[in-house]
Residue, then its C-alpha position, 0 to 999 in steps of 0.5 A: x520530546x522529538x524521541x518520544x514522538x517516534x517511539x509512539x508511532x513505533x508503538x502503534x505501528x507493532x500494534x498495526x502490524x499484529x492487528x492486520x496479521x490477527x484478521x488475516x490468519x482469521x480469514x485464512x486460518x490454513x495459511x504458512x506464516x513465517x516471521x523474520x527479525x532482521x537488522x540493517x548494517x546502516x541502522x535499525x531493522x524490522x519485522x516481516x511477516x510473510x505468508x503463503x499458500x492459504x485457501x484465500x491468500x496465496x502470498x502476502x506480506x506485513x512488513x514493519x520497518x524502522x531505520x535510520x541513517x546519516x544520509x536520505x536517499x534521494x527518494x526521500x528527498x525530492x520533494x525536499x531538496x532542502x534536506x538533501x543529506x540530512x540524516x533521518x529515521x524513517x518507519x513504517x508498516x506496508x501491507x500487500x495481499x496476493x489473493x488465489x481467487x480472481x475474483x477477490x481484489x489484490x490490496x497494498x497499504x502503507x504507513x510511514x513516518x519519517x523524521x530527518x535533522x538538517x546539519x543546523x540539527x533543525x528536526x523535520x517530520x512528516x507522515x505518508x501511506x494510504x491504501x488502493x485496491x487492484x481488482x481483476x474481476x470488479x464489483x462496483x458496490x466493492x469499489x464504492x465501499x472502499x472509496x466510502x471508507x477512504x471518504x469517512x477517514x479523510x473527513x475528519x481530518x479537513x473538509x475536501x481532503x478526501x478529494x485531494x489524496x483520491x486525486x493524488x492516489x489516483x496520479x501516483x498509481x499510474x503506468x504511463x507506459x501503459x496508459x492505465x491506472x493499477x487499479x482503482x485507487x483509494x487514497x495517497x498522501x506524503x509529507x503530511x503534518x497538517x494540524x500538527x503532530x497529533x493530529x498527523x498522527x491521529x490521521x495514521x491511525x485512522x487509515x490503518x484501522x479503516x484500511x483493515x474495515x474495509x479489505x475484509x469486508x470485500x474479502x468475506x464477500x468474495x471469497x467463495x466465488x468459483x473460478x477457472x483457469x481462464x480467470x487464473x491466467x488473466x489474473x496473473x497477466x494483469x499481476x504483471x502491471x503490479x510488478x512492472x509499477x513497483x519495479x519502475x515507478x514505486x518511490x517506497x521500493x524505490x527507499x528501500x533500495x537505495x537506503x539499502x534496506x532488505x532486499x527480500x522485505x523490500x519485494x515481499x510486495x511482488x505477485x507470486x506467479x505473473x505472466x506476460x503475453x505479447x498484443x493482449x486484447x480483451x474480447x470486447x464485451x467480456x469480463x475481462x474488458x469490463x475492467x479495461x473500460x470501466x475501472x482502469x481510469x480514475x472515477x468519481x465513485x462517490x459521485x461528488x459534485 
């Protein structure tokens, strides 16, 4: 029975992985592709599926992964000490979108599911993802849609969960060092089960579908906006917040290296061109300062009481 569960995310995280990639290639119908089959040494393997130099998106990412091992990392287990060197299956597709146009957000999403067997052959199990968006040049309406979005797939599942993986979303994708949010959020959760398998599972699904409602809608929209170098060059000094997150702070670049997963899959996730230059600071009143002021602390975009 515990097999046939696994097997049925497997299934339904391929169909993730080719749905995101149909929609993408639509919009973008110009963009290099590449496939990659791989298998790890450890156990299991996966599918990447990298992209580049598209009118719309100049690098992304579909990822799917499905490994397995006779010890978690310790990633996987921090929030778990009991099932410290248990042995486990975990799998997953994550998403990340680098756009050319300033104007269009960058978007990363992930979902997982990980089963780990203690020695007394006890089987845990469990869910994780969500979605954020990044914006360089926000729309408010862009970011209330998406949290409109995110509010639709959680009610379902339980009243005030929405609130819940808002406000774990906007805790995890936070830069102390910074003093900032990476973006303006959306949902996070980790280590769910709530109502049981089925309904977990049905929660997973419905955060793949509206992630994909949601990104193309804002990508449509945008994607005519002209731009400069002067937007280019900020776009790609706010992309170094994106990789220092991933790099120090990211508990799922975090897995995949200390599982010693793939390394190229792993950081498929990284901007393509990042700069960073010393004592930056907005002109105040700016574009560029609208972001800052605005949009890189959490907010209650639906105005919930």
């Amino acid at each position: 029975m515990q097999i046939d569960q696994a097997e049925q995310v497997k299934s339904y995280l391929l169909e993730l992985q080719n749905s995101v990639e149909n929609k993408l290639t639509s919009a973008d119908p110009s963009i290099d592709h590449k496939e990659d089959q791989w298998k790890r040494k450890e156990g299991g393997g996966g599918k990447t599926l990298s992209f580049t130099n598209g009118q719309i998106i100049e690098k992304g990412g579909i990822n799917f992964s499905d490994v397995s091992g006779n010890k978690l990392p310790k990633t996987a287990t921090q929030n778990r000490p009991e099932l410290e060197g248990a042995s486990f299956r975990g799998m997953g597709v994550s998403v990340v979108f680098h756009p050319d146009n300033p104007f269009i957000p960058t978007t990363h999403a992930n979902v997982r599911y990980f089963e780990a067997r203690k020695e007394d052959q006890t089987l845990c199990w469990w869910f994780g993802g969500g979605f954020d968006l990044t914006p360089y040049y926000p729309f408010k309406e862009d970011v209330v849609e998406w949290h409109q979005k995110a509010k639709s797939t959680c009610d379902p599942f339980g009243e005030g969960l929405y609130l819940k993986l808002k406000k774990w979303c906007d805790e995890y994708f936070y830069l102390p060092h910074r003093n900032e949010t990476r973006g303006v959020g959306g949902i996070f959760f980790d280590d769910f089960c709530e109502g049981g398998f089925d309904s977990s599972f049905s929660f997973m699904q419905s955060v793949g579908k509206s992630f994909q409602d949601a990104y193309f809608s804002i990508l449509e929209r945008r994607k005519e906006i002209p731009f400069t170098n002067k937007e280019k060059d900020f776009q790609k000094y706010r992309r170094g917040r994106y990789a220092e997150f991933n790099l120090v702070y990211d508990r799922g670049t975090h897995f995949g290296l200390q599982s010693k997963g793939r390394t190229e899959s792993i950081l498929m996730s990284m901007p393509p061109e990042v700069s960073w230059v010393y004592g930056f600071t907005p002109r105040k009143n700016s574009p560029e300062d609208n972001l800052y002021q605005n949009y890189l602390h959490p907010t209650d975009w639906l105005e919930i009481e």
